[in-house]
C-alpha positions as CSV (number, residue, x, y, z in Angstrom):
1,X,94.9,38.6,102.7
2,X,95.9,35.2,104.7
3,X,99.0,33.0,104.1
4,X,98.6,29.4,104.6
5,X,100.0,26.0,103.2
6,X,98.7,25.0,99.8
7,X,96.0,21.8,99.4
8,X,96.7,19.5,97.1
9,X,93.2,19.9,95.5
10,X,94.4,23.9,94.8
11,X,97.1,22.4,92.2
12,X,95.0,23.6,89.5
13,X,94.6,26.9,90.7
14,X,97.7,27.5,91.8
15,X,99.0,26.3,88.3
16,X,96.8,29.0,86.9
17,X,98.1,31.6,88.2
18,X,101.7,30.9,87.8
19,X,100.3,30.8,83.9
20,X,99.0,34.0,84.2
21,X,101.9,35.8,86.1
22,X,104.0,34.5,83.7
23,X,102.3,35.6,80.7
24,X,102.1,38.8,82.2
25,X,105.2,39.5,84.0
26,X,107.4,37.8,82.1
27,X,106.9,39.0,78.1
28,X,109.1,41.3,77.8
29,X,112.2,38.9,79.0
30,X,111.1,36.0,76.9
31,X,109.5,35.6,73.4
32,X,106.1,34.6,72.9
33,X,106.6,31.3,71.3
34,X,108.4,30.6,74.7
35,X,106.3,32.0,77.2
36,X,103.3,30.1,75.2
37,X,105.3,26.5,75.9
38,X,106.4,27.4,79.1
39,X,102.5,28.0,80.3
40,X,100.8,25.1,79.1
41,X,96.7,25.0,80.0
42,X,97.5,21.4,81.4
43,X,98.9,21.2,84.7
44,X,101.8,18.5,84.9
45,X,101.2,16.0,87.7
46,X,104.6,17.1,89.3
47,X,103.1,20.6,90.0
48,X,100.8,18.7,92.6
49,X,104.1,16.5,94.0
50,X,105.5,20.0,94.4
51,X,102.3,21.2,97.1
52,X,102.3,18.0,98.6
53,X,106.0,17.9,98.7
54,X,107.3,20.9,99.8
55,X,106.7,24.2,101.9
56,X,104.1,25.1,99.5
57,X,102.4,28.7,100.3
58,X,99.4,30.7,99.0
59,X,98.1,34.1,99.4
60,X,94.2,34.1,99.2
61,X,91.5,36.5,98.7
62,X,88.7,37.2,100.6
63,X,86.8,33.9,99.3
64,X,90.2,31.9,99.9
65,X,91.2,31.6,97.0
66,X,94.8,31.5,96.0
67,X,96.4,34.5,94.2
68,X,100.1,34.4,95.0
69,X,102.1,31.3,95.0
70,X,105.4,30.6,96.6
71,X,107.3,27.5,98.0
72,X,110.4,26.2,99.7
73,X,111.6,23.2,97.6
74,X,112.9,20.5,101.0
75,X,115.5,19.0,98.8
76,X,117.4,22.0,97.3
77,X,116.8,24.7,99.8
78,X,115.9,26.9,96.7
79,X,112.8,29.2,96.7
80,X,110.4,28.0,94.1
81,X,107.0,29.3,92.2
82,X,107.0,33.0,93.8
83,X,103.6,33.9,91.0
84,X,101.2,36.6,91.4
85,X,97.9,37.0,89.4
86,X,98.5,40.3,87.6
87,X,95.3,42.2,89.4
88,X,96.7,41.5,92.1
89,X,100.3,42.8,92.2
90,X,101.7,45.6,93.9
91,X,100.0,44.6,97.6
92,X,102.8,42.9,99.3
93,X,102.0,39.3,98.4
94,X,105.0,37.9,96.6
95,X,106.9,39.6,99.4
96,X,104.5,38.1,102.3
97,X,105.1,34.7,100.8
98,X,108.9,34.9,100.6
99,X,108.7,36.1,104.6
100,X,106.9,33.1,105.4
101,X,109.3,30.5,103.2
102,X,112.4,32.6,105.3
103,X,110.8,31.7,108.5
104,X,110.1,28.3,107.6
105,X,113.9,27.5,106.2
106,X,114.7,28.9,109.8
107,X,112.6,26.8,111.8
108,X,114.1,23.7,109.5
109,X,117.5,24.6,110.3
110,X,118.5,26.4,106.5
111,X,121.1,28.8,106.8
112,X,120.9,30.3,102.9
113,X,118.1,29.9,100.7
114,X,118.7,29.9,96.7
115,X,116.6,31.0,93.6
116,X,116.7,31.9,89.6
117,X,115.1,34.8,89.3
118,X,113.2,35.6,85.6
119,X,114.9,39.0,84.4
120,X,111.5,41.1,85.2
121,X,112.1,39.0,89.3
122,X,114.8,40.0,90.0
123,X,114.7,43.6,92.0
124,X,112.0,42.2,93.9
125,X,114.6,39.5,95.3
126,X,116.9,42.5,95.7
127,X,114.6,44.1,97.7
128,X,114.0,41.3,99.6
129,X,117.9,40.8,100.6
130,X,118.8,38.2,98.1
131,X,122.3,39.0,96.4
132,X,122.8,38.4,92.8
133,X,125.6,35.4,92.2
134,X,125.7,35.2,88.1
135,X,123.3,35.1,85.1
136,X,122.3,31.7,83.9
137,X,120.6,29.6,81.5
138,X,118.1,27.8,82.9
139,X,116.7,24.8,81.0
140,X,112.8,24.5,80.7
141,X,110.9,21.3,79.4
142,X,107.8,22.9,79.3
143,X,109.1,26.0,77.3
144,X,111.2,24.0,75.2
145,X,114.1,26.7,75.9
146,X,116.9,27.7,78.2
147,X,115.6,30.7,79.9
148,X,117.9,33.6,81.0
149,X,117.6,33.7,84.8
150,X,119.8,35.5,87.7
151,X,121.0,33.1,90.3
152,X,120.6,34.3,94.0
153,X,121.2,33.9,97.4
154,X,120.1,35.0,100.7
155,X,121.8,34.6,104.2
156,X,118.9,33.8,106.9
């Protein structure tokens, strides 16, 4: 599997499969009126800002095509859109991503990076050396709902 920055002309992809990591990983946090909201079939325009934007990552298979998502968002130091499509979980993705965003806020000069981690997200932050601070509300547009999220915190 490669890393590599995001195109602009992937948004749609890329938007697809934060749906379907979502839907997978995320229904037994969130109920399904919720998760259906929040994973809308049309991309908002700010998803393709956010590539264009930002430190946006992909993980691709062997025809280059993204299947894990993850980005560094410039203005907030916070790590963004970490999505994996489901058959392709468990192989290190997620994690290679959130390397590369680390070495990137390092090379910008970050000290700490932040995230709200979904309830199903957030031992794989653990893992990764990101301490929990507090659980949180986080309020979604798209889902129509605060979502219950852990914020976090890494030391780089």
């Amino acid at each position: 599997m490669n890393i590599r920055k995001a195109l602009p002309s992937e948004a749609e992809v890329c938007w697809d499969v934060r749906n379907q990591a979502i839907r997978h990983g995320c229904r037994e946090c969130y109920d399904a009126e919720v998760i259906h909201a929040w994973t809308p079939e049309a991309m908002p325009e700010g998803y393709r800002r956010a590539i264009t934007h930002h430190a946006f990552f992909v993980a691709t298979d062997a025809d280059n095509q993204p299947v894990a998502t993850g980005f560094l968002d410039l203005s907030s130091g916070s790590v963004e859109a970490i999505f994996t499509l489901p058959s392709f979980t468990g192989r290190g993705l997620a994690g290679s991503i959130l390397e590369v965003i680390k070495q990137e806020a390092r090379q910008r000069g970050y000290s700490s990076l932040t995230l709200s981690a979904t309830p199903n997200a957030r031992s794989f932050y653990e893992k990764h050396g990101f301490i929990f601070i507090s659980e949180n509300l986080y309020p979604s547009e798209l889902a129509g709902a605060s979502l219950r999220c852990s914020d976090m915190r890494i030391d780089l």
